[in-house]
Backbone as JSON, one array per atom type, in Angstrom:
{
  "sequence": "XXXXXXXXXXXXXXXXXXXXXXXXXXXXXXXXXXXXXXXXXXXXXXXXXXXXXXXXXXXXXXXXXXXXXXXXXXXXXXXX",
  "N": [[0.85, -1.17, 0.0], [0.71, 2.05, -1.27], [0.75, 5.83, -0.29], [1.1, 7.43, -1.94], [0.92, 7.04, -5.65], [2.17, 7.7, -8.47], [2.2, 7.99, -12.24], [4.06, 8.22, -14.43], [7.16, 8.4, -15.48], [9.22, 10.01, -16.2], [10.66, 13.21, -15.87], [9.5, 14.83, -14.78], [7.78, 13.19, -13.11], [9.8, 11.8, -11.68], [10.67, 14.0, -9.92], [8.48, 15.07, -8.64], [8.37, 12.43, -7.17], [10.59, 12.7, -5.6], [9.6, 15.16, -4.19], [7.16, 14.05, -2.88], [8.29, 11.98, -0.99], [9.83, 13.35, 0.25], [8.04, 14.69, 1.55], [7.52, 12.66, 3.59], [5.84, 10.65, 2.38], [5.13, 7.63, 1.65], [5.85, 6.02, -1.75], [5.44, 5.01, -4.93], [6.5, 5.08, -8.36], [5.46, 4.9, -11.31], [6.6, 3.66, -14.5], [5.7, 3.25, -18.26], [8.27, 2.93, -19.89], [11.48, 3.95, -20.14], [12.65, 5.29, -17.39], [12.79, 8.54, -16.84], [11.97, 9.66, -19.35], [11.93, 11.41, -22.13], [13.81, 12.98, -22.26], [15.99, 11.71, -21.99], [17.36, 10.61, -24.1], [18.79, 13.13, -24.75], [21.72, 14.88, -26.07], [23.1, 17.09, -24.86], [21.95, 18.62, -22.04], [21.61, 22.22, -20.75], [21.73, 24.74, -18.42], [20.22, 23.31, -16.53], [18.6, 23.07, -13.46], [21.29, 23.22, -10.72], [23.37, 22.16, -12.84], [25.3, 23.16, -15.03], [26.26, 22.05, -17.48], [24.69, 19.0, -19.17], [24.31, 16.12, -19.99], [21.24, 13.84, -20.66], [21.03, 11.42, -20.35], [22.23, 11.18, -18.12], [21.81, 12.92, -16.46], [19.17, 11.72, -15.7], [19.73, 9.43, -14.46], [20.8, 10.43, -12.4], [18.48, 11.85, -11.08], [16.91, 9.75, -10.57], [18.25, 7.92, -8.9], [18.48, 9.43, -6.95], [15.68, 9.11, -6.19], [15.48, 6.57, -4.8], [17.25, 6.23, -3.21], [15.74, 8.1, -1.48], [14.11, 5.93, -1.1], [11.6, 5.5, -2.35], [9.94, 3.66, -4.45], [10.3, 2.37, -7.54], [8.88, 0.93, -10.76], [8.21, -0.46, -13.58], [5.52, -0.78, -15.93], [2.81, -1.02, -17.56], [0.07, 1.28, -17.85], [-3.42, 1.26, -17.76]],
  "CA": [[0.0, 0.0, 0.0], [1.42, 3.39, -1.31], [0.23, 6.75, -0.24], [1.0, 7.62, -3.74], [1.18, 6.67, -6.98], [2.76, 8.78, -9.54], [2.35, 7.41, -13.23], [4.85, 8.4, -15.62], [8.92, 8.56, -14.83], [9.63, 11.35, -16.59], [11.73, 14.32, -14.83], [8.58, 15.79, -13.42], [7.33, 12.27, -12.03], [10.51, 11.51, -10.95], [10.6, 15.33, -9.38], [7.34, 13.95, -7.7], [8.71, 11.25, -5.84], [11.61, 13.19, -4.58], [8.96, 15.67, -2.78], [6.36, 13.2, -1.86], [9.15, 10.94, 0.0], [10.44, 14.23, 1.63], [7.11, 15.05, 3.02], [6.96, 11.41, 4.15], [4.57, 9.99, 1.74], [5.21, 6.27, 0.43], [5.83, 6.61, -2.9], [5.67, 4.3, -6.11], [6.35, 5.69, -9.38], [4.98, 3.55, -12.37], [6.63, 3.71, -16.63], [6.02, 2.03, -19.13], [9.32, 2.49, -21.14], [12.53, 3.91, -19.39], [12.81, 6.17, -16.22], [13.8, 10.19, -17.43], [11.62, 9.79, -20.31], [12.32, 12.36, -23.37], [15.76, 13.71, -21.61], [17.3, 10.51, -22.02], [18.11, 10.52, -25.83], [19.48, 14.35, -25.04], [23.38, 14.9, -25.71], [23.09, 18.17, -23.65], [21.3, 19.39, -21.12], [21.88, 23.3, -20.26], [21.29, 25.1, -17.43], [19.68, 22.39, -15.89], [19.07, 23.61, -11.76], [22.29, 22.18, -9.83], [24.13, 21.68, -13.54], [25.65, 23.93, -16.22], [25.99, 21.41, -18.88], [25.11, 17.31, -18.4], [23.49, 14.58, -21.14], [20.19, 13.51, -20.24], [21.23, 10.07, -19.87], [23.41, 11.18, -16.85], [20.51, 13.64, -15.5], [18.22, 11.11, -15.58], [20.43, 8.27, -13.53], [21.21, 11.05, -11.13], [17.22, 11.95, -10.16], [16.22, 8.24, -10.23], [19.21, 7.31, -7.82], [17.9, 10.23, -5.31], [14.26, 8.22, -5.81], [15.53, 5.62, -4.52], [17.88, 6.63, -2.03], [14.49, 8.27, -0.54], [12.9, 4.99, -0.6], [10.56, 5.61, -3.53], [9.6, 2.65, -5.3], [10.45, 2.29, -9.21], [8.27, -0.16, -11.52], [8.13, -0.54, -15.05], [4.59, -1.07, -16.12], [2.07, -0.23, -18.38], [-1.47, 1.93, -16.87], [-4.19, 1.24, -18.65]],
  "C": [[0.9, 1.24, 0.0], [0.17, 4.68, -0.99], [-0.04, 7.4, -1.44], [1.65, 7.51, -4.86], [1.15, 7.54, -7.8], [2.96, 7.49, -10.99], [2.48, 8.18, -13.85], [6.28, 8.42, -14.85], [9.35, 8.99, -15.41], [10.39, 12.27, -15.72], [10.68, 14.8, -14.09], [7.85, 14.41, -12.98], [8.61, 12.33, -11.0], [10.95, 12.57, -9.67], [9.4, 15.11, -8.33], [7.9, 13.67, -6.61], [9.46, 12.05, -5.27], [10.53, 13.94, -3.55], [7.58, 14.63, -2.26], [6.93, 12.52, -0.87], [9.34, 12.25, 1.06], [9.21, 14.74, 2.41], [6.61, 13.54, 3.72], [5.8, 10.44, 3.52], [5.53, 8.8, 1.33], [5.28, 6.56, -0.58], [5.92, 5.33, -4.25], [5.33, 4.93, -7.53], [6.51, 4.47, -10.75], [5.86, 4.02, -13.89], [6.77, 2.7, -17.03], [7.31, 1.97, -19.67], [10.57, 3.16, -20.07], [12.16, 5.24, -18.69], [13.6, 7.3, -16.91], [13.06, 10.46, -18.58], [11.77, 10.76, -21.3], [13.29, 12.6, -23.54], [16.62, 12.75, -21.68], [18.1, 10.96, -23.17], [19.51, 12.27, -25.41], [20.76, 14.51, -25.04], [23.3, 15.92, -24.81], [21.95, 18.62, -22.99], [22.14, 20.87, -20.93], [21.07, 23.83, -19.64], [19.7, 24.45, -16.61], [19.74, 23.06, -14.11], [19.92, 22.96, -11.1], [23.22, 22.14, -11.26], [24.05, 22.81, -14.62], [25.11, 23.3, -17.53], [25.81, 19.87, -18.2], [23.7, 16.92, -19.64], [22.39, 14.36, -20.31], [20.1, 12.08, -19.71], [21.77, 10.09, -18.21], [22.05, 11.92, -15.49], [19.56, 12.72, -15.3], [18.19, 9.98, -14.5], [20.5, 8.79, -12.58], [19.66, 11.5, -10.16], [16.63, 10.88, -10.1], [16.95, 7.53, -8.98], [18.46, 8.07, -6.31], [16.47, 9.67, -5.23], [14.5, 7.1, -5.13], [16.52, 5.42, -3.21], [16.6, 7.35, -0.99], [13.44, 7.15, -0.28], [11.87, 4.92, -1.64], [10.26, 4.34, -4.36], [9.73, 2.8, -6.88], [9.67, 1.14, -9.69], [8.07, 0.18, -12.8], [6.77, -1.51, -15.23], [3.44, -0.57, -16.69], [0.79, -0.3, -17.78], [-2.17, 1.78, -18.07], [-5.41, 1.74, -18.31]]
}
């Protein structure tokens, strides 16, 4: 039983979980296809908050790691 469920894992789900965990909420965040969604493919990111320059692949590993370091639940699964 999660307090809440966030479906998509995109940067603003995954942005989600980080503040639902920090106000103490349970958290499970659902995608169907890979965690960071759009920002992956990106060679650059700029002026990203916290980062000048950084690949989307890298931004994407780095706010899924802090989901999960808060406890957040990850699942790969398609909402229907």
């Amino acid at each position: 039983m999660y307090d809440t469920i966030i479906i998509g894992g995109g940067i603003a789900g995954l942005t989600s979980g980080i503040y639902t965990a920090r106000a103490g909420l349970s958290t499970l965040i659902l995608e169907e296809s890979t965690f960071g969604g759009q920002i992956v493919p990106a060679d650059l990111v700029e002026n990203y908050p916290g980062f000048d320059k950084i690949s989307g692949f890298e931004l994407s590993n780095k706010i899924t790691e802090q989901n999960k370091k808060l406890g957040v639940a990850l699942l790969q699964a398609k909402v229907d």
